[in-house]
C-alpha positions in Angstrom: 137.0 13.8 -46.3 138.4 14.5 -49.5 135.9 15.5 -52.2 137.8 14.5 -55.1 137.3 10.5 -54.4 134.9 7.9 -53.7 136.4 5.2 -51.5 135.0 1.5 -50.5 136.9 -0.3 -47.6 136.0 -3.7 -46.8 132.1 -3.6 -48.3 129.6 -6.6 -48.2 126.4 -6.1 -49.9 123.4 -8.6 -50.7 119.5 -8.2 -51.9 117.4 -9.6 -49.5 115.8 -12.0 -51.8 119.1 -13.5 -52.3 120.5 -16.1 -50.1 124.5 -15.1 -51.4 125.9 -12.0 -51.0 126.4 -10.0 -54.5 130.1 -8.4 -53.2 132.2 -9.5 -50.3 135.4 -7.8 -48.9 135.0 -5.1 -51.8 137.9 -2.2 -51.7 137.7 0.7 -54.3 139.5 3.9 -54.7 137.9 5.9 -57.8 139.4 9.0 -58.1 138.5 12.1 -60.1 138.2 11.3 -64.1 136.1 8.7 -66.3 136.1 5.3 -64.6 134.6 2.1 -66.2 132.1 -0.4 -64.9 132.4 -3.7 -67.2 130.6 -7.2 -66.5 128.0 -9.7 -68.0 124.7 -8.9 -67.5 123.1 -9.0 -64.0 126.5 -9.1 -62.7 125.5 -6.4 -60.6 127.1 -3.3 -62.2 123.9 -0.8 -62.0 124.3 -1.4 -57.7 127.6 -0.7 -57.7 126.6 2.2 -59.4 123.9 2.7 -56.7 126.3 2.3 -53.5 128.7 4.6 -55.3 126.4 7.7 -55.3 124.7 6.5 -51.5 121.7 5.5 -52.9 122.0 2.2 -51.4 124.0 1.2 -48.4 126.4 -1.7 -47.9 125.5 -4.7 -45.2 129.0 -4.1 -44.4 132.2 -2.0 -44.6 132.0 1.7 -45.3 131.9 3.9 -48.5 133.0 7.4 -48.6 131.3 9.8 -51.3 131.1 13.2 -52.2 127.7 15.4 -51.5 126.5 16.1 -55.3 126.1 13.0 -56.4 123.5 12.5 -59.4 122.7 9.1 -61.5 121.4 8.9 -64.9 119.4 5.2 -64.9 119.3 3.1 -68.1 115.6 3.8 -68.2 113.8 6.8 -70.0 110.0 6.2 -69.6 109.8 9.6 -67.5 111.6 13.1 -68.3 114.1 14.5 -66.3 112.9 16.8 -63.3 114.6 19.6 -64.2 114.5 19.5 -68.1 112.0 22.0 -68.4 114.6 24.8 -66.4 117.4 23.4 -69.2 115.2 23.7 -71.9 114.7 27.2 -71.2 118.4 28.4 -69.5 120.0 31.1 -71.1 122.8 31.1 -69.2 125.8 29.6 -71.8 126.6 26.3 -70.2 123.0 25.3 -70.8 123.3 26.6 -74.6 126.0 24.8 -74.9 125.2 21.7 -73.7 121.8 21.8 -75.7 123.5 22.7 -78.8 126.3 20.2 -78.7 123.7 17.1 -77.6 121.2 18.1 -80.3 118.4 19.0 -77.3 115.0 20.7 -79.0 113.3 23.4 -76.7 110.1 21.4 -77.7 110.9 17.7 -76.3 109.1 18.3 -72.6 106.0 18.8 -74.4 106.6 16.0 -76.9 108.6 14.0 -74.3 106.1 10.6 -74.9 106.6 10.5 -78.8 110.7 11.2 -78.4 112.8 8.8 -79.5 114.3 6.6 -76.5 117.8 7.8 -78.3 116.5 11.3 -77.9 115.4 11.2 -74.4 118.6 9.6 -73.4 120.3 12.9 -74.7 118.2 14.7 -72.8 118.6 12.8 -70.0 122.3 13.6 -70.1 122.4 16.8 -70.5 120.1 18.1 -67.8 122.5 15.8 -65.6 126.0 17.4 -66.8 124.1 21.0 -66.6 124.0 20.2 -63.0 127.9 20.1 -62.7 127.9 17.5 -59.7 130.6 16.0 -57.7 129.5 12.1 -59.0 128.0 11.6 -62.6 126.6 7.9 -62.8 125.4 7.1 -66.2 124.0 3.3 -66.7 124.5 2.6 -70.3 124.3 5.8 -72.3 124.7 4.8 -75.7 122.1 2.5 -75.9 119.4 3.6 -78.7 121.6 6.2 -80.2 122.6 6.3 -83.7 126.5 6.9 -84.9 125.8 10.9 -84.7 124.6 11.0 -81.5 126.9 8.7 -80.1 129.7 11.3 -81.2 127.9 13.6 -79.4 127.2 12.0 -76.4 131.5 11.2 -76.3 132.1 15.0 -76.7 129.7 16.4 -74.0 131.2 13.5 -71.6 134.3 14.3 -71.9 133.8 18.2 -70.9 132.9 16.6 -67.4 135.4 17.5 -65.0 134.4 15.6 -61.6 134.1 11.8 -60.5 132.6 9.7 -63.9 131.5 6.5 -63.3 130.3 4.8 -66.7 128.6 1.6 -67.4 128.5 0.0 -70.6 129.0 -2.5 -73.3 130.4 0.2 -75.7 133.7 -0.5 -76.0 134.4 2.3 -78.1 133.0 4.5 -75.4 134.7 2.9 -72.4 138.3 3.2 -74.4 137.7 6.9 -75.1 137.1 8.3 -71.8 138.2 5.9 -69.2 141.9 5.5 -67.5 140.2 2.8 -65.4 137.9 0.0 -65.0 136.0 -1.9 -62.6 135.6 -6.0 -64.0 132.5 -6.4 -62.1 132.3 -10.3 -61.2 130.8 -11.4 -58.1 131.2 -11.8 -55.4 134.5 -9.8 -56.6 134.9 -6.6 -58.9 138.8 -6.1 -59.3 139.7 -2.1 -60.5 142.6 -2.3 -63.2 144.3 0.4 -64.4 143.7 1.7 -68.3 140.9 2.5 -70.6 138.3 -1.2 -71.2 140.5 -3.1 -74.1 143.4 -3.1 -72.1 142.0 -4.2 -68.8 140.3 -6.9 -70.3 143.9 -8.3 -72.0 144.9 -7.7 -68.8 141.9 -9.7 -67.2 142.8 -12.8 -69.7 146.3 -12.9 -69.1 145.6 -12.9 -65.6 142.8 -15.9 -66.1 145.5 -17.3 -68.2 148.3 -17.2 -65.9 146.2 -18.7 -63.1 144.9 -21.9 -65.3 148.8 -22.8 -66.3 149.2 -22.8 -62.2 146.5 -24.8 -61.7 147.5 -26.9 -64.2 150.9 -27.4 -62.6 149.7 -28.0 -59.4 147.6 -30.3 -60.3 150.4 -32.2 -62.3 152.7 -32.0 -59.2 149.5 -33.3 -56.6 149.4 -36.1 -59.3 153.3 -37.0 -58.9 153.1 -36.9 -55.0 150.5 -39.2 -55.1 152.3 -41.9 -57.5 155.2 -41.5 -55.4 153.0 -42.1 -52.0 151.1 -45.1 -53.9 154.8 -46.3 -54.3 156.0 -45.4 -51.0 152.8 -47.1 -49.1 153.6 -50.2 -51.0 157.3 -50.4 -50.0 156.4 -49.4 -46.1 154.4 -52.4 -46.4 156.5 -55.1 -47.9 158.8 -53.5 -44.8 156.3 -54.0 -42.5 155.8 -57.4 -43.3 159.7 -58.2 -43.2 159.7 -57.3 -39.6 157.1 -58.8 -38.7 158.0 -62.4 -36.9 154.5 -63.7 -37.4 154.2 -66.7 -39.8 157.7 -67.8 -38.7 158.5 -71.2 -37.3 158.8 -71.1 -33.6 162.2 -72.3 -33.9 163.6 -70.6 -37.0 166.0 -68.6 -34.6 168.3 -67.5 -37.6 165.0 -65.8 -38.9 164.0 -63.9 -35.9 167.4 -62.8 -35.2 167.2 -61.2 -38.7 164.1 -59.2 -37.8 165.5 -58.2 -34.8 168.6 -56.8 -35.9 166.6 -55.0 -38.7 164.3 -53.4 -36.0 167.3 -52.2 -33.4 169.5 -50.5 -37.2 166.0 -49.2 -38.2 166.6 -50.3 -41.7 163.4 -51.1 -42.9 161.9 -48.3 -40.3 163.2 -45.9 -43.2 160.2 -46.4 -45.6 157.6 -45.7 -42.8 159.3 -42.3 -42.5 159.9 -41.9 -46.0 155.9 -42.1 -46.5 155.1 -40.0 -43.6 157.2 -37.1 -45.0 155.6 -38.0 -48.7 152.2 -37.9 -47.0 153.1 -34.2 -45.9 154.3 -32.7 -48.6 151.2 -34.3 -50.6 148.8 -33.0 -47.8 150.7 -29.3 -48.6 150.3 -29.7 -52.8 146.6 -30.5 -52.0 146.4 -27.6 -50.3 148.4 -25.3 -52.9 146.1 -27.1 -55.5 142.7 -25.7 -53.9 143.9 -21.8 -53.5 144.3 -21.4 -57.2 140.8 -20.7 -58.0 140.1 -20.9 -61.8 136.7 -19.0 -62.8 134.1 -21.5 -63.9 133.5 -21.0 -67.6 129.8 -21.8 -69.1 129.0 -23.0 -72.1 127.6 -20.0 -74.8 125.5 -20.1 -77.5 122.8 -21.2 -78.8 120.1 -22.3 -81.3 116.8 -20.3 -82.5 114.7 -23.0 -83.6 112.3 -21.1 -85.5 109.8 -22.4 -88.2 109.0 -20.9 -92.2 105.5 -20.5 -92.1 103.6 -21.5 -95.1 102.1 -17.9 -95.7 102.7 -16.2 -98.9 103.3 -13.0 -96.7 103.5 -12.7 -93.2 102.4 -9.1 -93.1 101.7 -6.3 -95.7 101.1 -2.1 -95.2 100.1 -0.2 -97.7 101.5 2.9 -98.7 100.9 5.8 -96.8 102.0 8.2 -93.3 102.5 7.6 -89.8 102.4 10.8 -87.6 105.7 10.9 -85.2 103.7 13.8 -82.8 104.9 18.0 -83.4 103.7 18.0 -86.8 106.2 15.4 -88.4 105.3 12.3 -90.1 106.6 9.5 -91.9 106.0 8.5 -95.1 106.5 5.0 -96.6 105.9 3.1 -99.8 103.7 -0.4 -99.4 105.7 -2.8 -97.2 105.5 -6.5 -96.8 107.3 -9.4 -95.5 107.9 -13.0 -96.8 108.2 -15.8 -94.8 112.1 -16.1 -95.2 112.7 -12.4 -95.6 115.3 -11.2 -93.3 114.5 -6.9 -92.9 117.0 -4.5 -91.7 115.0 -1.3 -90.7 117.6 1.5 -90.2 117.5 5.7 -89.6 118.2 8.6 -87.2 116.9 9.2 -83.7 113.8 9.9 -83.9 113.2 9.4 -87.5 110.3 6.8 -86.8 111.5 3.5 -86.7 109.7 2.0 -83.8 106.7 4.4 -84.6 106.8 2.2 -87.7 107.3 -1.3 -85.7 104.2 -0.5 -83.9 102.1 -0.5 -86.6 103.3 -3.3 -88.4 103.2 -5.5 -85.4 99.9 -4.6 -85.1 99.2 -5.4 -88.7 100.1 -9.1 -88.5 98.2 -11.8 -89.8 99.9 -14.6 -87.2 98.8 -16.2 -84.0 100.3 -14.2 -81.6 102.4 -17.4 -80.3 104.1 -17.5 -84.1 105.6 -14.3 -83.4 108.3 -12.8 -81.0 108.1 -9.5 -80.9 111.0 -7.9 -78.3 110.7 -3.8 -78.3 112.9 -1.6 -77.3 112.5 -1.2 -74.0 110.3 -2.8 -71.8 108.3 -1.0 -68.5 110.1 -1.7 -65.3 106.4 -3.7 -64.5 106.6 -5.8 -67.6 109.8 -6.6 -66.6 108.8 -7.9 -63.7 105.6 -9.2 -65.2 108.0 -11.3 -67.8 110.2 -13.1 -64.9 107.1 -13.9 -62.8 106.1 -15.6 -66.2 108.8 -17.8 -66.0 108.8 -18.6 -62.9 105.5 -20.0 -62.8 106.4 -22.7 -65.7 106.0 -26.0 -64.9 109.3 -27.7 -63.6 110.7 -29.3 -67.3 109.6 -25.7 -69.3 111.6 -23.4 -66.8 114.9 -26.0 -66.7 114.4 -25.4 -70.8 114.0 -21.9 -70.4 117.0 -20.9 -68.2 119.3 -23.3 -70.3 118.7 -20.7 -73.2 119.1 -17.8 -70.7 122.6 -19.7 -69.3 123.5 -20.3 -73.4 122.9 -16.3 -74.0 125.4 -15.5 -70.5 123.4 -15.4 -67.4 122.7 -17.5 -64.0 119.7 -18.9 -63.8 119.3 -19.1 -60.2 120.9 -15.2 -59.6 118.3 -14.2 -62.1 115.3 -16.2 -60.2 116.3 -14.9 -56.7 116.4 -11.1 -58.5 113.7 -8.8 -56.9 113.6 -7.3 -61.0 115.9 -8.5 -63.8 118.4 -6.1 -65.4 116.7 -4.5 -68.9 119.5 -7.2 -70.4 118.1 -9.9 -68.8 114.5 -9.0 -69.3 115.3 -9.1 -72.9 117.1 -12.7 -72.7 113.7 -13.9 -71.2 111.6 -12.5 -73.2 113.6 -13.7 -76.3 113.7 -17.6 -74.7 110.4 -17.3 -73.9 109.5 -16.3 -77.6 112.3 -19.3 -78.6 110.4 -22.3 -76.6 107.5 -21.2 -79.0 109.1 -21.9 -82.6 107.9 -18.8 -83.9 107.8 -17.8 -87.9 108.6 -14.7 -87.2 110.8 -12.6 -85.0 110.2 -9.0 -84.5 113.7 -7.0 -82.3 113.9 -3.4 -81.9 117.4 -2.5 -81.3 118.1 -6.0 -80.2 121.6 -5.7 -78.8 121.4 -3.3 -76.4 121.3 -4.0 -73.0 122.9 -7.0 -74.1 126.9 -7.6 -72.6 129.3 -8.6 -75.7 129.0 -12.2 -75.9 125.5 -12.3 -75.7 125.5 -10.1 -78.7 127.9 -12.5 -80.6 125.3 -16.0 -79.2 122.3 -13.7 -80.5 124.0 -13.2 -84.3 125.1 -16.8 -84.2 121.5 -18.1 -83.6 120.0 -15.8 -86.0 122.1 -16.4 -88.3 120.8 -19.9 -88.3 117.2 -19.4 -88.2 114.7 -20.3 -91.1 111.7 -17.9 -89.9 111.5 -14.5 -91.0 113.7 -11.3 -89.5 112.6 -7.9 -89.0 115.6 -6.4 -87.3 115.9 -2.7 -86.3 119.6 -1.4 -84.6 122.2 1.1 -85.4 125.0 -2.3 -85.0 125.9 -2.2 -88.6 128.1 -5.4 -88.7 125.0 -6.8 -86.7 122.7 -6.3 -89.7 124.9 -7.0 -92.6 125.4 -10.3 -91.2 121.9 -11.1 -90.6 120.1 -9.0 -93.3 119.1 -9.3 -96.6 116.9 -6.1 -97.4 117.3 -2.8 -96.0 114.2 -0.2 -95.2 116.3 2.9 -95.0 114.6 6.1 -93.3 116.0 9.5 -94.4 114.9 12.9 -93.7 112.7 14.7 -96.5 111.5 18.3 -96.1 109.9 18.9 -92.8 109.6 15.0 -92.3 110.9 11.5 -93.1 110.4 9.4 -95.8 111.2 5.1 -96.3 112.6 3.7 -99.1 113.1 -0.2 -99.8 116.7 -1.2 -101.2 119.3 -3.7 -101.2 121.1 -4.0 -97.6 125.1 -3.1 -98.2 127.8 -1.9 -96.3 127.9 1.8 -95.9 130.6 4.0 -98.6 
């Protein structure tokens, strides 16, 4: 077998606790290069990623892969196994790597207060050190701020073998992709070019395939007026050859109906119909090929509350210790009940150090407050769907109309053994939502997210009267929703807040 390929022929797969299978009839050829993996969240795109490398096999079909085959997960909560033989390489590749990903020689020993953009780094580059066949890498970009990012595209592109990338960057996926997999069960169709022009591709083709329903649904509509009209002629000309309700002697009648019968005159219209019943019978059938993707309805609306505090929280001034000697230094902080907070900075510059401890100063009931951090245990994950599903009947209908209003299934997410870390977030946010809280609390609340769950998200926070403490590197994300920016820049051996007006970067 070729090493320069990964090939799928044919492949079924399905997770035991669900009754439909996630991919049917599924034929891939991903050759050598960047390819992309694009779909809504809990699509399935992270086990595609996990038949590609052989870490999980297919119910049916076959899939070819190459020996080395490494995959770097979305998650960080545990350091790489061989980061501690990078860290210390001399060999050039490794000082490279290091160097052009920003790696410290320190971060295995201060791997639990890293950043979650800094351990991602690291993540990545003990994987390209490795040089294997297959590089899987499950949403890389999440957590990283605009430097890092530029990084992280740089070192990605040196990789010469099989890339398979999945993620909701678009500016990522354009830059190092020539194709991309639309994942979209039971289906994941491969189109040629970087994400943007698969996608136009992927709506013309949607497009094309609605104007053909729509005409054969206008031509199943003619055939049936036409057949309506036929029936009703075959009708009257089954009742003009029929003798019955004539007199016995009305001989000139009979022998009118007879002659009709023997020149098969009025025998025309019963044919006439039997052909129009065909050809309708054949446009029904045309009609229910063309298969038009069911849409669902998207958005939706945060119904928060303005609490009647004067403040909803308040710090005084003074320094939060990020671990290896650094800390954080920030003036006295405090939050209205209206105030909408952008808290912005570097990787590991503090910001969900900071969070933490502001969370933890709040003078709310905990129900008043949503609080969603920035990346949640693979156990609380699990811990927040078995929450739902243990609602009464009428609470979990509520809650999984938000989650189908923010771009997932309901029922696929309930039959999931453990929801995606984007659609852990979307329940833990409609959980918080069912609670009309007074304050919301997000920590890099896009990511994870697919693109129009982003866009529902800004739409309904946008519209909500409780207060907004908002922490991402989405710029357009927080000048639409924020009012006040908490800025974290570097300052001598540490970092120091200061308080201003949130504005568009120069």
């Amino acid at each position: 077998m070729s090493q320069t390929e990964i090939l799928f022929h044919q492949v079924a797969f399905a997770y035991e606790t669900s009754p439909a299978p996630l991919f049917e009839n599924l034929d891939l050829h991903l050759p050598l290069g960047w390819t992309g993996i694009a779909g809504a969240n809990g699509a399935g795109k992270t086990t595609l990623l996990r038949l590609a490398i052989g870490e999980l096999a297919p119910r049916q079909g076959r899939i070819q892969v190459p020996a080395s085959a490494l995959y770097c997960a979305q998650r960080t909560d545990e350091a790489p196994p061989l980061l501690e033989s990078f860290l210390t390489a001399a060999e050039s590749a490794a000082c490279l790597l290091r160097g052009r990903l920003g790696v410290e020689e320190d971060w295995l020993e201060r791997w639990d207060s890293l950043s979650h953009g800094e351990r991602k780094r690291a993540q990545l580059g003990v994987a390209l050190w490795q040089e294997p066949s297959v590089l899987a890498v499950d949403e890389p970009t999440n957590h990283l701020d605009l430097r890092a990012k530029a990084l992280l595209g740089e070192a990605l592109r040196s990789f010469r073998g099989i890339g398979l990338l999945v993620s909701h960057d678009r500016q990522l996926l354009d830059l190092l992709c020539r194709q991309c997999v639309f994942v979209d069960p039971p289906a994941a169709p491969l189109r040629p070019g970087n994400f943007t022009q698969g996608n136009e591709q992927a709506r013309l083709e949607a497009e094309r395939t609605r104007r053909q329903r729509e005409l054969a649904r206008e031509e199943n509509r003619r055939l049936e007026e036409e057949a309506h009209r036929r029936r009703e002629e075959a009708a009257r000309s089954q009742a003009r050859r029929s003798k019955s309700g004539l007199a016995p002697k009305d001989h000139d009648a009979r022998f009118k109906r007879n002659r009709a019968r023997v020149s098969g005159k009025d025998g025309t219209a019963g044919k006439l119909l039997r052909q129009m019943d065909a050809r309708l019978e054949q446009a029904q059938e045309r009609l229910e090929t063309i298969k038009v993707k069911k849409t669902y309805a998207l958005g939706i609306w945060m119904a928060g509350a303005r609490s009647h505090r004067r403040t909803l929280f308040s710090l005084p001034e003074g320094e939060l210790s990020l671990g290896g000697g650094r800390c954080l230094r920030h003036p006295a902080l405090s939050m209205g009940p209206q105030d909408r907070v952008a808290l912005v900075g570097p990787n590991g510059g503090g910001k969900s150090t900071l969070v933490r401890r502001l969370v933890g100063a709040l003078d709310l009931p905990a129900p008043q407050v949503v609080y969603l951090p920035q990346e949640l245990p693979l156990s609380a994950a699990r811990g927040v769907l078995d929450q739902a599903r243990s609602l009464p009947r009428a609470e979990l209908g509520r809650l999984m109309s938000v989650v189908s209003c923010l771009g997932s299934r309901p029922q696929r997410l309930l039959d999931t053994a453990a929801p995606s870390p984007g659609e852990a977030r979307k329940l833990l946010l409609a959980l918080g939502i069912l609670r009309t809280p007074h304050l919301i609390v997000m920590d890099e609340p896009t990511n994870h997210l697919d693109l129009p769950s982003i866009q529902c998200l800004e739409e309904a926070l946008a519209g909500c009267p409780c207060g907004l403490l908002l922490v991402s590197h989405d710029q357009p994300f927080l000048e639409r929703l924020a009012r006040t920016c908490w800025q974290i820049g570097s300052e001598g051996e540490g970092w120091e807040l200061r308080v201003g007006e949130m504005r568009a970067p120069a």
